[in-house]
TORDO-538313 format. One record per residue: residue in three letters; x, y, z of N, C-alpha, C in turn. Coordinates in steps of 0.05 Angstrom, whole numbers. Example, Ala and Ser with C-alpha at 12.3 -4.5 7.8 and 13.67 -1.06 7.14 Angstrom:
# TORDO-538313
- residu/n.east/n.north/n.up/ca.east/ca.north/ca.up/c.east/c.north/c.up
- ALA/264/-114/156/246/-90/156/264/-66/156
- SER/257/-45/142/273/-21/143/258/1/157
//
This chain:
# TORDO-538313
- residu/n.east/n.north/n.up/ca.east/ca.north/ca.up/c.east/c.north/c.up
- UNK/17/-24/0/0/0/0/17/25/0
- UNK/40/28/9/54/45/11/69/57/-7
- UNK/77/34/-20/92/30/-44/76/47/-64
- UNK/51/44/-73/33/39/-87/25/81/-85
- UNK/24/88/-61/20/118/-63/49/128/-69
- UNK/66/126/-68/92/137/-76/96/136/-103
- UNK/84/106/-119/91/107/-141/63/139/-153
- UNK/37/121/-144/25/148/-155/32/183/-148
- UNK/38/181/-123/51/214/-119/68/215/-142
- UNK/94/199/-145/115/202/-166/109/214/-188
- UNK/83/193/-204/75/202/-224/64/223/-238
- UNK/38/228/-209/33/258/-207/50/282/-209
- UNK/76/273/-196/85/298/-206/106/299/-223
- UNK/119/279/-234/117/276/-261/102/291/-297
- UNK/80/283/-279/51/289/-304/51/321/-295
- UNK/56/333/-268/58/366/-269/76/376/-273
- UNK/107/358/-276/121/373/-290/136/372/-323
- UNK/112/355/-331/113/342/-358/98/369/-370
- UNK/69/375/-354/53/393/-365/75/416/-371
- UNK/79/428/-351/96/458/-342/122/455/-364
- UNK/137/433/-371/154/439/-388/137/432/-421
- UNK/116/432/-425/107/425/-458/86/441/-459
- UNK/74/461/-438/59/472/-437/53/502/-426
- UNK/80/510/-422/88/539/-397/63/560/-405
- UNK/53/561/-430/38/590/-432/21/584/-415
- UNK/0/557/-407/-8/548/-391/-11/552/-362
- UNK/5/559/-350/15/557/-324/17/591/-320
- UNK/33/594/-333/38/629/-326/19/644/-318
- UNK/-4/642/-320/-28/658/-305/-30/647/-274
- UNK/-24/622/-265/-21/611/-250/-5/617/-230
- UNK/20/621/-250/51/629/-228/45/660/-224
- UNK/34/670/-245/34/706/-238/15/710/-212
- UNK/0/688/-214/-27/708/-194/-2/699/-154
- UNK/8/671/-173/17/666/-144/36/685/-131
- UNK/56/691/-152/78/711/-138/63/748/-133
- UNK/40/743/-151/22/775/-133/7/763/-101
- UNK/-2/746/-98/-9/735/-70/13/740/-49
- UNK/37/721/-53/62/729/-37/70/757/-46
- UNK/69/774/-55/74/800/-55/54/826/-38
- UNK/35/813/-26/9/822/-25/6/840/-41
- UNK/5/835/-71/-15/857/-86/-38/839/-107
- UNK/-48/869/-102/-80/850/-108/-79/870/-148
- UNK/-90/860/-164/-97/874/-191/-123/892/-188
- UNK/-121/912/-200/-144/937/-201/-155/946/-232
- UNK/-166/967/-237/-172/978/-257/-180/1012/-250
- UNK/-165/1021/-271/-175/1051/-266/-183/1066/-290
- UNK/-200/1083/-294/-212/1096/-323/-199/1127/-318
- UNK/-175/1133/-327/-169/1163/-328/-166/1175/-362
- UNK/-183/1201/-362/-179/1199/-391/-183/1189/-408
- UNK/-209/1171/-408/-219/1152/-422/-215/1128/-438
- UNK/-176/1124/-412/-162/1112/-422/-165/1086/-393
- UNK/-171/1054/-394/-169/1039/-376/-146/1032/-366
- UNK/-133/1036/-341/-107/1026/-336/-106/1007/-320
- UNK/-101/984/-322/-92/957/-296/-62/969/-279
- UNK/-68/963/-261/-44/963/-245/-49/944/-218
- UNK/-32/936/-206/-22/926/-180/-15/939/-155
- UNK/-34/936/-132/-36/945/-112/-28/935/-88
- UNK/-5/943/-63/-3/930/-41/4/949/-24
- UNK/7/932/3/23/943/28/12/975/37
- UNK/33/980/64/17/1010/69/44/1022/78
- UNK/39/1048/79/64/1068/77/57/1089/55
- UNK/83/1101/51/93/1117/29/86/1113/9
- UNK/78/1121/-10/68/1111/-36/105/1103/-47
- UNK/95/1085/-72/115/1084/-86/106/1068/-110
- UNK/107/1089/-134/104/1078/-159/118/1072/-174
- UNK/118/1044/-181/136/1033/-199/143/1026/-221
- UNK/145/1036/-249/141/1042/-271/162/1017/-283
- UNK/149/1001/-306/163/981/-326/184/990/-338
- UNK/195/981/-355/210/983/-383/194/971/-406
- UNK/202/983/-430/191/985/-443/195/953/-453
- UNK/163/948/-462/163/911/-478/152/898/-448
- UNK/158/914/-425/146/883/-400/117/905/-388
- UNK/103/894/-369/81/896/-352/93/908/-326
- UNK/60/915/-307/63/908/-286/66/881/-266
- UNK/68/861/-277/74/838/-270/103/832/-273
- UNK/118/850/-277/151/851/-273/162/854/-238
- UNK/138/871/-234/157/865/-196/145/863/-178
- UNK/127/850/-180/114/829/-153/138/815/-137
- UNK/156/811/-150/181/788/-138/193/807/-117
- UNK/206/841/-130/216/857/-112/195/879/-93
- UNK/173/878/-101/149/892/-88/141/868/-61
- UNK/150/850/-56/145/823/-42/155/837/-14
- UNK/190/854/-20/197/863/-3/181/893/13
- UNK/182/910/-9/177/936/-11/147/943/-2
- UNK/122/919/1/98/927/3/95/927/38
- UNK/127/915/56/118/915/80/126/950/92
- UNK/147/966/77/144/993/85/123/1017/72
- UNK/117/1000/41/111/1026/22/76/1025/11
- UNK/58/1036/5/41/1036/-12/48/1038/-34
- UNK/53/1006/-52/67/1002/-76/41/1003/-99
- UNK/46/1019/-118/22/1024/-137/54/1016/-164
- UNK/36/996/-175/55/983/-207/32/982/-231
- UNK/43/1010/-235/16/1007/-266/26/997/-294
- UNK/11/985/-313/20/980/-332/14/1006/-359
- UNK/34/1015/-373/42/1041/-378/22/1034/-406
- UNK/12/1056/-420/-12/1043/-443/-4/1027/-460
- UNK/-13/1007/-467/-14/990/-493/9/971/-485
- UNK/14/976/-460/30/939/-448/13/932/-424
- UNK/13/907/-427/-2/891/-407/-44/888/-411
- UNK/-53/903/-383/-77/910/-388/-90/940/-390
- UNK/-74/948/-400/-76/983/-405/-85/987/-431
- UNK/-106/997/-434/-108/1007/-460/-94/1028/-484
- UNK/-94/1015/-513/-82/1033/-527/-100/1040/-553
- UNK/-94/1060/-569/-114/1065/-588/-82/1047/-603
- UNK/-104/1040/-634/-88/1028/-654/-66/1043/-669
- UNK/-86/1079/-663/-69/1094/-685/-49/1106/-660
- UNK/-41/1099/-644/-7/1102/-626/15/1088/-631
- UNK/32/1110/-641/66/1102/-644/73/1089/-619
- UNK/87/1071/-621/101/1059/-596/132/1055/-604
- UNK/145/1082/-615/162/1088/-621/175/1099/-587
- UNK/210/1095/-586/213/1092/-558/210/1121/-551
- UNK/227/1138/-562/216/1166/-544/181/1167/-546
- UNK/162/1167/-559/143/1162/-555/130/1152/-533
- UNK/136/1125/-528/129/1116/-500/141/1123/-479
- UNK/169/1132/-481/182/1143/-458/169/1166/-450
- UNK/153/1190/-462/135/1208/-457/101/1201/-449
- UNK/102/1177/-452/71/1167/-449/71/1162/-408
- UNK/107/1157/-403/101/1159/-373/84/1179/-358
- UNK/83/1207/-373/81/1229/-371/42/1221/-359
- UNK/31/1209/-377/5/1191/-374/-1/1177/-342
- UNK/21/1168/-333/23/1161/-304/29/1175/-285
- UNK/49/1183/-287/66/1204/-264/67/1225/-270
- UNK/57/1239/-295/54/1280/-284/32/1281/-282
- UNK/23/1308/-277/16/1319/-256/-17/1313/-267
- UNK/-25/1304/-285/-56/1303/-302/-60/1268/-299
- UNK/-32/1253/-293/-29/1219/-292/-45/1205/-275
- UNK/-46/1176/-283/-60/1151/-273/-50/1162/-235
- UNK/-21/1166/-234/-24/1170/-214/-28/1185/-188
- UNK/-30/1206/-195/-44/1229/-175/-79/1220/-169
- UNK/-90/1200/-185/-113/1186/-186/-115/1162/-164
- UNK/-89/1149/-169/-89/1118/-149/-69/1123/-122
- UNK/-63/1147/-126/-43/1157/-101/-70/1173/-74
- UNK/-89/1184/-99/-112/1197/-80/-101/1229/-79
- UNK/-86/1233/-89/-79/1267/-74/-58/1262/-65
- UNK/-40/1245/-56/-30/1245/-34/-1/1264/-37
- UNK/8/1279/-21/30/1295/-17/54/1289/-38
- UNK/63/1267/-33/89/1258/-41/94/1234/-56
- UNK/105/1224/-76/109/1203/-83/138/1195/-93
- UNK/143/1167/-87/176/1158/-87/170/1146/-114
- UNK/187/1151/-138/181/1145/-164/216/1119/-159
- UNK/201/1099/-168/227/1075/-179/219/1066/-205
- UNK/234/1069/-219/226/1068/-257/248/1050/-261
- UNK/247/1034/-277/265/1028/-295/276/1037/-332
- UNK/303/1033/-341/293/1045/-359/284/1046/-388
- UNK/275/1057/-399/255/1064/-426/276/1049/-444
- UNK/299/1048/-446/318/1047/-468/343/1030/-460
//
């Protein structure tokens, strides 16, 4: 009898990591939501400008918004926001037309182009003076455009 659950555990996970390597696109929704759980951030939606923005929300403190590079998401730093959500109110938006942010068709996503589209988030008309609430101050960590 013993024998007999070991072989099936074995197999089982075998067969899960047979899936995961012939199948990853599969899984990745899976692994993302997991490493936003251990990060405590939860996904949102915001309408500024008639433009929808997804971003990622955790922890309490200081605000601190954390801006992609260009080609990735907000699902780039859940891994280092894991640390940062136990001092900071970490807001990780996805910048337009990556991730779940909306883009019109007729936008260049030429790089100075999008490197000015931050402008959309973080100045002073941005997603984030919206998901910050007003708030006084904000610690900008970006990575970069280029």
């Amino acid at each position: 009898m013993c024998c007999d659950r070991s072989k099936i555990a074995g197999g089982l996970l075998l067969a899960l990591f047979a899936s995961y390597r012939l199948f990853p696109l599969s899984w990745a929704p899976l692994l993302l939501s997991f490493e936003r759980v251990r990060a405590g951030l939860r996904m949102r939606r915001l309408s500024v400008g008639g433009r929808s923005f997804r971003y990622l929300e955790g922890g309490r403190g200081a605000p601190l918004v954390m801006l992609h590079g260009f080609g990735a998401d907000a699902d780039h730093w859940p891994r280092m926001a894991r640390a940062l959500t136990r001092s900071f109110h970490v807001l990780a938006p996805d910048l337009p037309g990556f991730g779940g942010t909306t883009a019109s068709p007729s936008e260049s996503f030429l790089v100075p182009l999008q490197a000015a589209r931050g402008d959309l988030v973080v100045g002073p008309r941005g997603a984030a003076r919206h998901l910050l609430a007003l708030a006084d101050e904000a610690v900008s960590l970006s990575k970069s455009m280029g």
